[in-house]
C-alpha positions in Angstrom: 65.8 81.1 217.1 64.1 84.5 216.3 66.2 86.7 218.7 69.5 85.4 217.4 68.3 85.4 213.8 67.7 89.1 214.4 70.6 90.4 216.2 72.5 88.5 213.3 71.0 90.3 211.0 71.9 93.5 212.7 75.2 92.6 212.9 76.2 92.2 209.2 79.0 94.3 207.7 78.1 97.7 206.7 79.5 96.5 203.5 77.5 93.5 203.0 74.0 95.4 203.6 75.3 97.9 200.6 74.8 94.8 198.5 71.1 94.6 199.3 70.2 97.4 198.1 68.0 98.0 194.9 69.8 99.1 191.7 68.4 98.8 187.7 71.4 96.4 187.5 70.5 93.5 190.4 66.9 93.8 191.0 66.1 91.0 188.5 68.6 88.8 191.2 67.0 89.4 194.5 66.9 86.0 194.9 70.4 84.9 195.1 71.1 87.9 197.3 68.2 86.6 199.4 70.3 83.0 199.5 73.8 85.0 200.2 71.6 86.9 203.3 70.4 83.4 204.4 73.5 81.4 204.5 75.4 84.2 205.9 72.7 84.4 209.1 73.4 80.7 208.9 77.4 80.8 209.5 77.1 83.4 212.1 74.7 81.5 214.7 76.7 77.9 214.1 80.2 79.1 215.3 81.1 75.7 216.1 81.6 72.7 214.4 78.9 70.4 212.9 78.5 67.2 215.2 76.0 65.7 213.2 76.3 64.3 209.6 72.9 66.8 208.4 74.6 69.6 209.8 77.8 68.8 207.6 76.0 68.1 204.4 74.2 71.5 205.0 77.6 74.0 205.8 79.0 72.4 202.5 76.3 73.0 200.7 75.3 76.2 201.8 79.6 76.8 201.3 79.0 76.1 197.8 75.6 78.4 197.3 77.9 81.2 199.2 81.0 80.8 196.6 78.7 81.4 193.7 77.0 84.3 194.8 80.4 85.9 196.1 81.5 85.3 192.5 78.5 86.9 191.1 78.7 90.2 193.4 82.1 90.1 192.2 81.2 90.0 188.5 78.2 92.9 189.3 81.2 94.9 191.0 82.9 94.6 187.4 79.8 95.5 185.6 79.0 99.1 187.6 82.7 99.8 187.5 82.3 99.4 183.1 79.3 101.6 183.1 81.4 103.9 185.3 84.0 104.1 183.0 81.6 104.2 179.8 79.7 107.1 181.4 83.1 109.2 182.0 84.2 108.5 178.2 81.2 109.7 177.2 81.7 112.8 179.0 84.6 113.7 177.5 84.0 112.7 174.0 81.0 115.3 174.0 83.5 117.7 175.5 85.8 117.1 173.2 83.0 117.9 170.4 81.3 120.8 171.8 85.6 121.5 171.3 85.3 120.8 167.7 82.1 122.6 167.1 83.8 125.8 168.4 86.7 125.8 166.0 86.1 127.2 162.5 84.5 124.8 159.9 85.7 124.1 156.6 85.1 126.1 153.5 81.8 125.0 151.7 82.2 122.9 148.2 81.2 125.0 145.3 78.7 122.0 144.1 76.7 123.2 147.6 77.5 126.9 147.8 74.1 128.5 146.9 75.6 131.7 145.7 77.8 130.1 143.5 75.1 127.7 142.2 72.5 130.7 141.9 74.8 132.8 139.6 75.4 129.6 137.6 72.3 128.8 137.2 71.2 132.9 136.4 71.0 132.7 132.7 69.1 129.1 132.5 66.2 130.0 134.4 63.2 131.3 132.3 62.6 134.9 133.2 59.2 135.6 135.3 56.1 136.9 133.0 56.1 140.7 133.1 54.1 141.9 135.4 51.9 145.6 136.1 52.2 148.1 133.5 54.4 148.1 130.8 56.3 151.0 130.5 57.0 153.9 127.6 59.8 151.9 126.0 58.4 148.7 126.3 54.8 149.6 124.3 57.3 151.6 121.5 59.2 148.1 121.6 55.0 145.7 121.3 54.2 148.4 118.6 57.9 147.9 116.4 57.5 145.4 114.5 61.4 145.3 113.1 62.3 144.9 117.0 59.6 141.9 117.5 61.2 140.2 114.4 64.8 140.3 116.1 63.4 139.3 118.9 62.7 135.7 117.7 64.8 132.7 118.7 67.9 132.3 116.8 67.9 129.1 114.6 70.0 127.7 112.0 69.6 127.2 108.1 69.6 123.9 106.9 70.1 125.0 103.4 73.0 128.3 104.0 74.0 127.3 107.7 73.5 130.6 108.8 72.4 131.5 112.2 69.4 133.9 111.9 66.3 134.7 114.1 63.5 132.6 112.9 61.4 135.4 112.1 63.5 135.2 108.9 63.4 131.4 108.1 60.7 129.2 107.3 60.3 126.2 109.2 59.3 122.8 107.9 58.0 119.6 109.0 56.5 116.1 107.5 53.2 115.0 107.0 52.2 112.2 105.5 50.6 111.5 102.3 46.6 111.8 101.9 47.2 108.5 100.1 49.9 106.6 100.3 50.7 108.0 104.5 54.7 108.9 103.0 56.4 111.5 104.8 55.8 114.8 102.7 58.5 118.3 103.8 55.5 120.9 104.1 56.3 124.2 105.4 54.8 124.6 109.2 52.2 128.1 108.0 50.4 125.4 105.6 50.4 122.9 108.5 49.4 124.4 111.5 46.7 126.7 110.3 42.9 126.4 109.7 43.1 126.0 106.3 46.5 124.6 105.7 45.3 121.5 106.0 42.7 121.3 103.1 45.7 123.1 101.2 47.9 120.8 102.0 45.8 117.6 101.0 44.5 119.4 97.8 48.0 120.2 96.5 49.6 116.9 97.5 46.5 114.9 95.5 47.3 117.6 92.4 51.0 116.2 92.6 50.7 112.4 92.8 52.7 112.1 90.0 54.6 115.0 88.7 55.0 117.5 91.2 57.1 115.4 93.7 61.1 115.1 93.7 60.8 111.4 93.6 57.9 110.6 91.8 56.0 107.6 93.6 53.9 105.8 90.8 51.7 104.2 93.1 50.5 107.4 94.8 46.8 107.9 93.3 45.5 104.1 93.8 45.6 104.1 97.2 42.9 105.2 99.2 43.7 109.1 100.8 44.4 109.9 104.2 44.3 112.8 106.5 48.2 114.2 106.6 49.5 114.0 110.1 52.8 115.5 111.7 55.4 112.9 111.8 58.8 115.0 112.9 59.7 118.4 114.4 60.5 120.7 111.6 64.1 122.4 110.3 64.5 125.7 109.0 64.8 127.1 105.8 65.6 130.8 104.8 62.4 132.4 103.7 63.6 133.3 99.9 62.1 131.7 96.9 65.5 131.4 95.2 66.4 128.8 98.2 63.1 127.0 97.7 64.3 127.0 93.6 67.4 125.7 94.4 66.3 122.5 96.7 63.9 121.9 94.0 66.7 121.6 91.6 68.6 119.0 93.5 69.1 115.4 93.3 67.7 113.3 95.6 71.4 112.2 96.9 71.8 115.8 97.8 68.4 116.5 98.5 68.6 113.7 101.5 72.4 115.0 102.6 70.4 118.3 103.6 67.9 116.9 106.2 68.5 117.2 109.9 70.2 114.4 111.2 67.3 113.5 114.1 65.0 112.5 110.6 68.0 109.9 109.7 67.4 108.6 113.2 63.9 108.3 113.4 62.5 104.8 113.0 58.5 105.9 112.1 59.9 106.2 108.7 62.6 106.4 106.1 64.5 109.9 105.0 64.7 107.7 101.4 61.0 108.5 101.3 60.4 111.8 102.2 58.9 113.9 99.0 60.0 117.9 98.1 57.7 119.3 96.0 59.2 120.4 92.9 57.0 124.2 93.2 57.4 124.7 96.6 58.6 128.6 95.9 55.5 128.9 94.2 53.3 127.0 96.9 55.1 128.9 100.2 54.1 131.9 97.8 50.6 131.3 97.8 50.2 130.8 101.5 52.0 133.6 102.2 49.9 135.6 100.3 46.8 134.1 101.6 48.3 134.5 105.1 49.0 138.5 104.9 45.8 139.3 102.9 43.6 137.4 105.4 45.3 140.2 108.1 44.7 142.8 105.9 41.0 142.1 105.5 40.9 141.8 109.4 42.6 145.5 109.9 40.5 147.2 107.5 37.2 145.7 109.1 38.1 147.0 112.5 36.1 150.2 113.9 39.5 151.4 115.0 40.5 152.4 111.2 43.9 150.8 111.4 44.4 150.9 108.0 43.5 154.9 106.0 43.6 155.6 103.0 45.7 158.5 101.4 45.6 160.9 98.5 49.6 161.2 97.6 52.5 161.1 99.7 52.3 164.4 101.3 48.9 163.2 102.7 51.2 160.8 104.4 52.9 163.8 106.2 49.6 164.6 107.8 48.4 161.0 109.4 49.1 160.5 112.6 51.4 157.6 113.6 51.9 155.9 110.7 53.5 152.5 110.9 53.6 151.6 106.5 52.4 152.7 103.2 51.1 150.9 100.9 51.3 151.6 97.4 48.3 150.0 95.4 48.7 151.7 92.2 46.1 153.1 89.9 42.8 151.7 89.4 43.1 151.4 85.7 46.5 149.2 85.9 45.2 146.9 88.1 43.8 144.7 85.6 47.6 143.1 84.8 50.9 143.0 86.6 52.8 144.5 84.2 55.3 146.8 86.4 55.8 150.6 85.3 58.6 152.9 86.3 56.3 154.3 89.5 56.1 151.0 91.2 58.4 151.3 94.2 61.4 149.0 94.5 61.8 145.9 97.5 62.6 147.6 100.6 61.9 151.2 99.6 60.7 153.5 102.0 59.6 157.0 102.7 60.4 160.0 104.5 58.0 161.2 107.2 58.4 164.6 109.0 62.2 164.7 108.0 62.2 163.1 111.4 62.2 159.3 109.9 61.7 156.8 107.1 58.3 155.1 106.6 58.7 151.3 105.0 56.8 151.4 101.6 55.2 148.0 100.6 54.2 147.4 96.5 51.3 145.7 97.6 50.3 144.5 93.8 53.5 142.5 93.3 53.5 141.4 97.0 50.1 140.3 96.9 49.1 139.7 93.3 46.1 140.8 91.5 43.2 138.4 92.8 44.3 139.0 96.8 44.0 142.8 95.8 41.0 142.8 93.9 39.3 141.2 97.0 40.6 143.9 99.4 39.4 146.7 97.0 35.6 145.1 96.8 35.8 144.5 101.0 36.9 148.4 101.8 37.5 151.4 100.6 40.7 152.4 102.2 42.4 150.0 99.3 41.1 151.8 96.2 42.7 154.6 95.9 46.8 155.2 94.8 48.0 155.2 98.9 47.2 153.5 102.0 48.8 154.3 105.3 48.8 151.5 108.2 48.7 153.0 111.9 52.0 152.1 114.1 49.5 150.6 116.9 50.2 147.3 119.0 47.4 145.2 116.7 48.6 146.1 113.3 52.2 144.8 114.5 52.0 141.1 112.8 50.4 142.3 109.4 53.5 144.7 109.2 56.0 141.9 109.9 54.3 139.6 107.7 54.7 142.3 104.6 58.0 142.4 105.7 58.8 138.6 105.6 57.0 138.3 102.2 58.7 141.3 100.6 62.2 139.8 102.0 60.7 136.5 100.3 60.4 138.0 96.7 63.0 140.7 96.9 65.0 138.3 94.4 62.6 137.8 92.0 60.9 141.5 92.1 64.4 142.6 91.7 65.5 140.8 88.7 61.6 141.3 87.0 
C-alpha cells in the first residue's frame, strides 16, 4: 500500500497541490485540507467499484467529507479574490488623494488666520515692561509731571459724566461703620493709606449723629468696628464745590448717583450707605496732610530738591527748576488773611524768557498749621520763595500741588 499511496500522491493535479500550500488565510484549517488530501489518495487507488458493504459506507462517507471541503476551498477562493479587490481600491483611493493633496487648498477662515487674529488682537494685549535704558524723551516725559497726570487711565464722573483721566477725579469706595458695620462713601487717599484708617475711624465716631446724610440714631451704642472695604470705588471730580453740592442733596438723589454695580450687590443695601455732610472739608484735610507729608520728605533729602530763593530773579539763576513756591512773609504768617501779593490759582512764572514756571500759594494750599510745621523742619521754607528741582523724585509732590490747587481753585477764586 505504501508504493501506490506515494505515486498517488505524486500524481495529484498541479492545481490541487496549490491548495496545500501555507497562507495567513488557511493555516488555522490544515486539517480539512489534510482530510481533502486523504480521501483524494483514497478515490485514486479504488478505481473500481466497492464489492463489499464497508467499502460502500466508506466512498459515501468520504463523498460527503470531499463535498464540504470542495465547498470550503471554494468559499477561501472567494475570500483571497475580496482581499484582492480591497487591496486594489485601496490603491487607488490613496492615488486618488495624493491627487487631492496636489491641487490648491482652500482659503483659510479668518477665525484661524493668525495674521488676521494677531492684528485684532494688537491693541488688547498689555504692552511688554520697558526694557534697557530709557531714552532722552522718555526721562523729560518721568520728570513732567503735567504729562504723568495725562497719562492716567481715563474714567468717568459719577457726579458731571465727564470722561477725564483719573489723575483729576477722586475715587471713592465703602467702608463700614467702626460701630454699627454700615457702608460709609470714603474717598480711597483716606482708605488706603497708613493713616487713613485711624482718620477714617476718628471722623466717622465724631459724626455718629450729625455729620452723616442720613443720620442713623443708633450709631454710638453699638460697639465700634474696624472699617473694612466693601465695594470697588466710583469717581468723583476732585473740586470741593462737587463735594458741596452732593452734600446738599437729598437722599433720593443722593442714591440715583451711585454706580449701578452698588444697586446690585447683595453684602448690603445702597438705602444705607452714609455721605458725610463735610466731606469738601474732610478730602481737604487729607489732601493737605497728603502733600505736606511729601514736602517734608523732599526737603529732608541730601539731594536739596527743594531751595530756597531770595525774589523771583533768584529763580532765573537755579538750575532746573520744576515749581515755585510762594510762602509769603514771615510776619503774615500768623493769619490767612489774603493781600494783593498772594498769587492767583494757576499762576505761573516766566523763566529764561524760554518758558513758564507753575507758581503754587502754598499758605492757602496748605494752610497755616501744615506750613508752620515745614518752616520749624527746614530752612528752605522760611523765607518769601522756594524753588522745587524738575528731577524724577519730586514728580508726585508737584502733581499733588497741582491736584490740590485744581481742588480749591473755586473757593480761592471767589475768597
Amino acid at each position: 500500500m505504501g508504493t501506490p499511496a506515494a505515486k498517488a500522491k505524486l500524481s495529484l493535479p498541479e492545481q490541487q497541490q496549490e491548495e496545500f500550500q501555507c497562507s495567513p488565510v488557511t493555516a488555522p484549517l490544515m486539517r480539512y485540507r489534510l482530510l481533502f488530501k486523504n480521501v483524494t489518495i483514497t478515490r485514486q487507488l479504488w478505481n473500481t467499484r466497492a464489492s463489499t458493504p464497508a467499502q460502500q459506507r466508506y466512498l459515501r462517507v468520504s463523498t460527503r467529507a470531499s463535498g464540504s471541503t470542495a465547498e470550503y476551498l471554494d468559499s477561501n477562493r472567494a475570500l483571497r479574490g475580496t482581499y484582492s479587490r480591497i487591496a486594489s481600491t485601496a490603491d487607488v483611493a490613496k492615488e486618488q488623494s495624493n491627487a487631492v493633496l496636489d491641487t490648491p487648498r482652500l482659503p483659510l477662515s479668518p477665525l484661524l488666520d493668525p495674521e488676521l487674529l494677531a492684528a485684532r488682537n494688537r491693541y488688547k494685549i498689555p504692552k511688554p515692561e520697558p526694557s534697557g535704558e530709557l531714552s532722552a524723551f522718555q526721562q523729560k516725559l518721568q520728570k513732567n509731571p503735567f504729562a504723568q497726570a495725562l497719562a492716567t487711565p481715563v474714567r468717568q464722573c459719577a457726579v458731571t459724566g465727564s470722561r477725564l483721566p483719573n489723575f483729576f477725579l477722586l475715587d471713592f469706595g465703602l467702608v463700614s461703620h467702626p460701630r454699627t458695620g454700615k457702608p460709609w462713601q470714603m474717598p480711597k487717599l483716606a482708605i488706603d493709606s497708613n493713616a487713613g484708617n485711624s482718620t477714617v475711624v476718628s471722623n466717622l465716631k465724631s459724626t455718629d449723629g450729625d455729620g452723616a446724610l442720613n443720620n442713623p440714631a443708633s450709631e454710638a451704642t453699638e460697639s465700634p468696628k474696624r472699617p473694612v472695604r466693601t465695594a470697588a470705588g466710583s469717581h468723583i471730580i476732585a473740586q470741593q464745590s462737587a463735594m458741596n453740592l452732593i452734600s446738599t442733596l437729598k437722599h433720593k438723589s443722593f442714591i440715583q448717583m451711585l454706580p449701578h454695580r452698588w444697586k446690585l450687590d447683595p453684602r448690603f443695601k445702597v438705602e444705607q450707605i452714609v455721605w458725610r455732610k463735610d466731606m469738601d472739608t474732610f478730602v481737604l484735610d487729607l489732601m493737605r496732610r497728603k502733600t505736606a507729608t511729601l514736602l517734608k520728605y523732599l526737603s529732608s533729602q541730601p539731594a536739596a530738591y527743594i531751595v530756597r530763593c531770595q525774589n523771583y530773579e533768584d529763580i532765573q539763576n537755579r538750575h532746573q527748576p520744576g515749581a515755585v513756591l510762594w510762602l509769603g512773609q514771615p510776619e503774615d504768617h500768623e493769619t490767612l488773611t489774603p493781600s494783593q501779593e498772594n498769587p492767583p490759582p494757576y499762576a505761573m512764572v516766566e523763566y529764561r524768557s524760554s518758558g513758564y514756571i507753575p507758581l503754587y500759594n502754598l499758605p492757602a494750599l496748605l494752610g497755616l498749621d501744615h506750613l508752620r510745621q515745614l518752616r520749624d523742619i527746614n530752612k528752605s521754607f522760611q523765607g518769601t520763595l522756594a524753588v522745587i528741582k524738575r528731577k524724577r523724585n519730586t514728580t508726585d509732590c508737584q502733581m499733588q500741588l497741582w491736584k490740590l490747587m485744581g481742588y480749591m481753585a473755586a473757593e480761592m477764586s471767589a475768597g
